[in-house]
N, C-alpha and C positions, 0 to 999 in steps of 0.2 A: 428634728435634731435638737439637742438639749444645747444652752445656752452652756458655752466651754465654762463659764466660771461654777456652774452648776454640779459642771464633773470634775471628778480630781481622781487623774490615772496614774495610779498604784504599780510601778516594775517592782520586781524583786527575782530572787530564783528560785528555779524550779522545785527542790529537793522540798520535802513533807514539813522542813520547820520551818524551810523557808514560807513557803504559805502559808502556813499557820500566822509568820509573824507579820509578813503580809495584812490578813486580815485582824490582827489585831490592832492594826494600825488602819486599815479599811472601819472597826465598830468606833475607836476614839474619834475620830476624824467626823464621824456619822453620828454621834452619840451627841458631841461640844457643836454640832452645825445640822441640825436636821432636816436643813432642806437641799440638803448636798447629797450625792450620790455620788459614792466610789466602787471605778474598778480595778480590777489587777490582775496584773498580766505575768504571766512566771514564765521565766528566760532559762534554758539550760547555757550557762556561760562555762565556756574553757577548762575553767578548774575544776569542774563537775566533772567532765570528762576523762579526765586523763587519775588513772587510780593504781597506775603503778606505782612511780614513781613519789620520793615524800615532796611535798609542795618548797620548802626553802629552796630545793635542787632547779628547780625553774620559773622562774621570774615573780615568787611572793604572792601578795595581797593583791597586783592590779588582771590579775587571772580572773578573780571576783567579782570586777566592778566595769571592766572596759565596756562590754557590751551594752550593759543596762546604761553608763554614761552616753554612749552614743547615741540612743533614745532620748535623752532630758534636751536633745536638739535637734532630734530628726526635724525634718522638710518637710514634712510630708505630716500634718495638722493629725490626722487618722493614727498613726502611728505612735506619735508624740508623746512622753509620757512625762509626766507634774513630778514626781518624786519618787524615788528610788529606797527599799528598806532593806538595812542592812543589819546582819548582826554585827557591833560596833567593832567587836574585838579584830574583824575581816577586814575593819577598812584602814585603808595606809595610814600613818601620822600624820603625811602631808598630801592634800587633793591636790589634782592639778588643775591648772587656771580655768578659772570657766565655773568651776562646782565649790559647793560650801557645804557642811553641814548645817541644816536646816533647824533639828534640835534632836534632844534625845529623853525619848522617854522614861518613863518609870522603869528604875531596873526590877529581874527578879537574880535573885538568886546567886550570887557570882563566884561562889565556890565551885572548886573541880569537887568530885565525886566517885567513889570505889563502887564498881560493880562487882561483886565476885559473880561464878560462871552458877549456872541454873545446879542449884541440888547440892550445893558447895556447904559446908559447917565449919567455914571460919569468916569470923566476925573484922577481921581488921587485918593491914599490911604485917602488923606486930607477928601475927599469928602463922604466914606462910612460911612453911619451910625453904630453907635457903635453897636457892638453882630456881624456885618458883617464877614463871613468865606470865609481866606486865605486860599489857598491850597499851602502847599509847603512841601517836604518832608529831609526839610534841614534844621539842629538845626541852622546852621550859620544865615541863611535867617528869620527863624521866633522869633530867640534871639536878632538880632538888629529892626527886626521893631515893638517887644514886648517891646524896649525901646522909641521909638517913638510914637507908636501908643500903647496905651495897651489896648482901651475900642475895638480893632480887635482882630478876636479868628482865632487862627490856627490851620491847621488840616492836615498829610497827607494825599499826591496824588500821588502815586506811577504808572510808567509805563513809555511808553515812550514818546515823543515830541503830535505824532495823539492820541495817549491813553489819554492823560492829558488836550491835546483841546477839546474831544469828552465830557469826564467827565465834563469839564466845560461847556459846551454849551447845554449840555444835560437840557430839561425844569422841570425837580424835580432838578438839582443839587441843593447839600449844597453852593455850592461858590458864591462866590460873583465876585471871582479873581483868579488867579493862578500866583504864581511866577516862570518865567523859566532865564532859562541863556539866553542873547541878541543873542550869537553866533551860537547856534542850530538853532533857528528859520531864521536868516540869509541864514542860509547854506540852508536851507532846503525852502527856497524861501518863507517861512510863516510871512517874515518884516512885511508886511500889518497888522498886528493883535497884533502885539505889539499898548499899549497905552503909554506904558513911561517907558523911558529909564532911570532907578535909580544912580543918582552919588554917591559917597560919604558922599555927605550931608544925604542922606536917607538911604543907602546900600553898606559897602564894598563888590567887588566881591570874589569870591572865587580863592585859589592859584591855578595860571595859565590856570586859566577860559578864555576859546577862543582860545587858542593855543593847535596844534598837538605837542606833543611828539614821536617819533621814538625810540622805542626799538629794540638795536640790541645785539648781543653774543659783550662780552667783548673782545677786541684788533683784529675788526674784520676789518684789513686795507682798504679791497675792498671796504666795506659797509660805512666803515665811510670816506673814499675819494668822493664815488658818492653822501654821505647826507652833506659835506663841501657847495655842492653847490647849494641846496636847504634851507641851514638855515640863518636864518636870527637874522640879530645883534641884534637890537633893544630890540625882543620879547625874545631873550634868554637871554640878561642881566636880563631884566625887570624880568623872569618867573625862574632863577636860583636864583634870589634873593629872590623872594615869598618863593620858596621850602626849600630854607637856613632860612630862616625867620618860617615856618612853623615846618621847620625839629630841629631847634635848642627848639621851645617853645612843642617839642614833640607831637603837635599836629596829633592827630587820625585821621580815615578816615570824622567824621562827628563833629569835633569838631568845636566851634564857631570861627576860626580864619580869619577877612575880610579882606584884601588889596586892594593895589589902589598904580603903580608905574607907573613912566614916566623916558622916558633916551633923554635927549638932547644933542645931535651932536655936536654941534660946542662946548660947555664946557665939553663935555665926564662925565658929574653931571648926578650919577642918581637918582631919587630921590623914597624912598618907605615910605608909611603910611603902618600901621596897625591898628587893632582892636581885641583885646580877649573882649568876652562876656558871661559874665554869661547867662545859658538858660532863666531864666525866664527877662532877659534883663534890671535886674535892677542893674548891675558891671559889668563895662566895665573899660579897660584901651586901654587908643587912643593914639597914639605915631607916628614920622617921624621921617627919617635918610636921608641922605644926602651925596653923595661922588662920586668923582673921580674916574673913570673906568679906569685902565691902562691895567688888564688882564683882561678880559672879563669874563673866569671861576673863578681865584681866587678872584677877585674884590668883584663881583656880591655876592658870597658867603658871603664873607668878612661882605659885606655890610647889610644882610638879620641874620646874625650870631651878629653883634653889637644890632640892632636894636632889637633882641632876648631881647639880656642882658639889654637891657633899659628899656624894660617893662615888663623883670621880676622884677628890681626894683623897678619899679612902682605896682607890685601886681598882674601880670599877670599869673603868676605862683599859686598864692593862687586862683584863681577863674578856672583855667582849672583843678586842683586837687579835684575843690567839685563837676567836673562834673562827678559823674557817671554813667554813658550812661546807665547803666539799669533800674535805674530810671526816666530814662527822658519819661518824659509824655509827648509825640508828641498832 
């Protein structure tokens, strides 16, 4: 039997990118410490499960995390696992007592992404004829391009990355398109089949979309010394300021709020946009904040918390109050 400091056991879930990120987080760990040996273990939790229904409609983000939480304390040494890998944008804004974010690594990618449907010859949103059906099962995603585009009808697609390609390509689909995050299809080697990569101009992504988050037990020294040296600067200012930003406008698990941040090195400036969006995409308030990083955690925060207060006074506050998610006709 290996000496426990030797092993670091790796939960995450089950689905194909969840392992993937899993073991990407399995080679960094084993790469910066090589005389360490990681395993990992993939959980089907709750939210995996249930694929009728859209996820705001029953209990959010902690659908995600319960199970694999309960692990970071099991009893039972054998069972027990060191740290939990999430995709960031999945986990709540606030953990509950007991667990912390451990760190976050190198983001990729954090754009959402247009697929058109297999054998399709249009290049861009611009380009469907009006009545044409988006699949996306994300009030953020179908609230900004219902401002843009409104003669486009949305509808969702629930499942996972191959569930939601197949649905599309399938020759009865309804779609015309599917919107996914850039970062999945990356990982999971499916670039090829992206048509366009959405900025700003068209799409904020969602909070800390492309980035791994690491959940570990609260004040867990070992843990958080061996994840010092896997995270990364950049992606953790950039994604502690979204969740400050996100956490402060109270935002839910599926509420409309889009960002878009960058941190430049040599001014230590980071810089965050946002966007709250009424569902049916006709109120919006669009806002940036700007600032000096000296503490990396309280800065970031800082910064994501001001940026809050700027576009509740601008009204962003009155339009996330008339969303009531049980009303919302996907």
């Amino acid at each position: 039997m290996q000496d426990h400091h030797h092993t670091v056991r790796i939960g995450g879930r089950k689905s194909k990118l969840a392992v993937v990120q899993s073991h990407e987080i399995k080679d960094l760990i084993e790469t910066a410490f090589p005389h360490y040996n990681c395993t990992v273990r993939a959980l089907k939790t709750f939210g995996d499960q249930v694929h009728t229904k859209p996820l705001y409609s029953f209990g959010g983000k902690a659908l995600w995390t319960k199970e694999l939480e309960d692990l970071l304390y099991e009893k039972d040494k054998e069972k027990r696992i060191d740290l939990i890998v999430h995709s960031l944008k999945d986990m709540p804004t606030s953990l509950p007592d007991g667990f912390e974010i451990g760190c976050i690594t190198k983001r990729v990618d954090p754009s959402d992404c247009l697929i058109m449907a297999k054998g399709s010859h249009y290049k861009g949103l611009d380009d469907l004829p009006d009545g044409s059906v988006v699949g996306t099962s994300s009030i953020r995603r179908s609230a900004q391009l219902r401002r843009r585009f409104p003669k486009l009808v949305f509808e969702s697609v629930r499942g996972n990355i191959e569930t939601r390609l197949s649905k599309l390509d399938d020759p009865v689909t309804p779609f015309s398109c599917i919107i996914l995050a850039t970062a999945g299809l990356v990982r999971l080697n499916l670039e090829h089949r992206i048509t366009q990569r959405l900025n700003s101009s068209i799409m904020y992504h969602a909070v800390g979309q492309g980035a791994l988050g690491i959940e570990i037990r609260s004040k867990d020294p070992w843990v958080s010394e061996l994840l010092e040296k896997i995270s990364d600067k950049h992606s953790t200012i950039c994604c502690l300021a979204e969740r400050s930003l996100m956490r402060t406008l109270e935002g839910g698990c599926s509420v409309p709020i889009g960002v878009e941040s960058s941190y430049e090195d040599t001014t230590r400036t980071l810089r965050l946009k946002g966007v709250v969006i009424s569902v049916d995409g006709t109120e919006a308030v669009e806002d940036e904040f700007s600032m000096v990083i000296d503490d990396t955690r309280q800065d970031s925060i800082i910064c994501g918390q001001q940026l809050a207060q700027n576009m509740i006074k601008k009204g962003a506050k009155s339009i996330l109050d008339q969303i009531n998610l049980d009303k919302v006709v996907q």
